[in-house]
N, C-alpha and C positions, 0 to 999 in steps of 0.2 A: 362676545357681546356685539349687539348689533354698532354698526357706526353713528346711526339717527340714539339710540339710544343712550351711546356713551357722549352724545354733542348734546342732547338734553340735559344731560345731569349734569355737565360742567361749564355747561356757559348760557345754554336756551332757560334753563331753570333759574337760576341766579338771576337774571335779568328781568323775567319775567314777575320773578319776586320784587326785584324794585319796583317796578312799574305800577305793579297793583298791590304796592304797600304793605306785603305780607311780612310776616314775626318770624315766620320759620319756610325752607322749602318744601318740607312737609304740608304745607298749607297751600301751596303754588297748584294750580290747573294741572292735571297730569292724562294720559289717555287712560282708558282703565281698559277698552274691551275694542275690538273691531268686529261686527257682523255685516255678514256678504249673504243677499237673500235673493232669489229671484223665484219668481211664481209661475206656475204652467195658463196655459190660458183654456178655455172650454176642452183644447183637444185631449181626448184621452189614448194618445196614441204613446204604448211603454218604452218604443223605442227615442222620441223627446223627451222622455223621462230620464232616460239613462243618459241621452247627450248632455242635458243640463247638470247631473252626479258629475260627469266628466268635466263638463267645465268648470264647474266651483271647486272639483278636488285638485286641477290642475292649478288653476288660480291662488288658491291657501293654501295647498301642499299640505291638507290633510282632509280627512273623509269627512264627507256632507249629509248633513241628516237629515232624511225625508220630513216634509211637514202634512197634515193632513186634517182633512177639514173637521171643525167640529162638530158642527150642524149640518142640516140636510136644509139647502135652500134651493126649491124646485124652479126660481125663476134664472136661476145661473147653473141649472143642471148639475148640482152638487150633491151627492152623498154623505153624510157620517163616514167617516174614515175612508175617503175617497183621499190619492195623493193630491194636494195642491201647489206643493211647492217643493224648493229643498234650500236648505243655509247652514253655514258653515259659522261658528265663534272662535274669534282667534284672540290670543292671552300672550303675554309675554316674549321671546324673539320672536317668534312667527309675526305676531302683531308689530311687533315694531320695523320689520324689513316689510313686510306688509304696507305703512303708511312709508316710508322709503320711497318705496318704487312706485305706489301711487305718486307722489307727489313731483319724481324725478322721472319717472318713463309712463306710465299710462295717461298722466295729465296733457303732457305732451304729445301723445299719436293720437290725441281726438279729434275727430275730421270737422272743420271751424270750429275749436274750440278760443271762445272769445275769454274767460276768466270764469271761477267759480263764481255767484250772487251772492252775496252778504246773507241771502235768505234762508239758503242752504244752511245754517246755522238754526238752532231754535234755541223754544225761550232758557233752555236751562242746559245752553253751552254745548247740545251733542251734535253733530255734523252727520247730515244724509245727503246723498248724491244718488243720481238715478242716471246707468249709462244705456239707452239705448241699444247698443250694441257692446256686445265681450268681445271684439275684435281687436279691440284697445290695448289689452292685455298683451306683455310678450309670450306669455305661456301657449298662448292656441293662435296655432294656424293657418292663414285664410283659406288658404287652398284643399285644406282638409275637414273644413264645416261643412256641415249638412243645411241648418237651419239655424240665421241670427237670432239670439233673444237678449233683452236686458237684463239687467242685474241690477241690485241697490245694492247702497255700503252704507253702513251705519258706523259711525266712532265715537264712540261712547265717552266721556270726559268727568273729571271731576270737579269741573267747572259749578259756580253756583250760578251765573245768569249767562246771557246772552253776551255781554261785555269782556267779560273773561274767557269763554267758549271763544270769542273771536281773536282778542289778544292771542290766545295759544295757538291758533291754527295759523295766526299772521307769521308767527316767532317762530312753528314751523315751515315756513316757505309755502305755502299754503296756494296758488297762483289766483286770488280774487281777483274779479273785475273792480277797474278804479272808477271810483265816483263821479259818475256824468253830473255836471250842475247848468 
């Protein structure tokens, strides 16, 4: 069992039930899902297609599924079932040493990284981040990339608003930026 996971259930949880008044910790904010997505840009060249499969399956340590367009939009050079992207859904340990090492080594090797934005948050508690560069990650290389690209991450939550989505990602060490006034 992961470490982040077994610190949730016996002390992040509990807590976080008092805080926000809940009956049961079944009823407490919990993550339910993490997606890691990044998208190709106009180039249709297959060998950035395969480096990007490379990076996300190194990244989640498991295989990343092509995504592809659904419509044909002639002003962005897109076809119907042309590839546009690739992302990976991570569920259970995977996801939970997943947000781990985000939170304890990726957050941390980002080049001026000043705090996450409270905004980063939406209205109904799920958490998206957008990295500029996969470099961040300790899984890949620098010396062995070809070509930088970004990535999003989505964390999914069972959060009902904005307040609790935040509470839970604070309880996990979450590193936000503190409020300038």
């Amino acid at each position: 069992m992961s470490e982040l996971k077994k610190q949730f259930q016996t002390s992040i949880a509990p807590a976080l039930k008092e805080e926000l008044g809940r009956k049961s910790l079944l009823n407490t904010p919990t993550i339910t899902k993490v997606t890691i997505n990044s998208r190709l840009s106009s180039k249709k060249d297959p060998k950035f297609i395969e480096t990007i499969l490379d990076t996300l399956g190194r990244i989640s340590g498991q295989k990343p599924v092509e995504t592809k367009a659904r419509q044909s939009i002639a002003g962005f050079k897109v076809r119907e079932g042309l590839v546009v992207g690739a992302m990976v859904t991570l569920r259970g340990e995977r996801m939970w040493d997943f947000v781990s090492k985000l939170v304890n080594v990726v957050f941390p090797r980002i080049r001026d990284f000043r705090g996450i934005p409270e905004t980063a948050i939406d209205s109904a508690g799920n958490f998206n981040y957008g990295f500029r560069e996969h470099i961040a990650f300790p899984e890949i290389s620098v010396d062995a990339i070809e070509k930088i690209h970004g990535l999003q991450v989505t964390i999914t939550t069972s959060a009902e608003n904005k307040e609790e989505g935040l509470a839970l990602f604070k309880s996990l060490k979450f590193p936000f930026k503190k409020n300038e006034k």
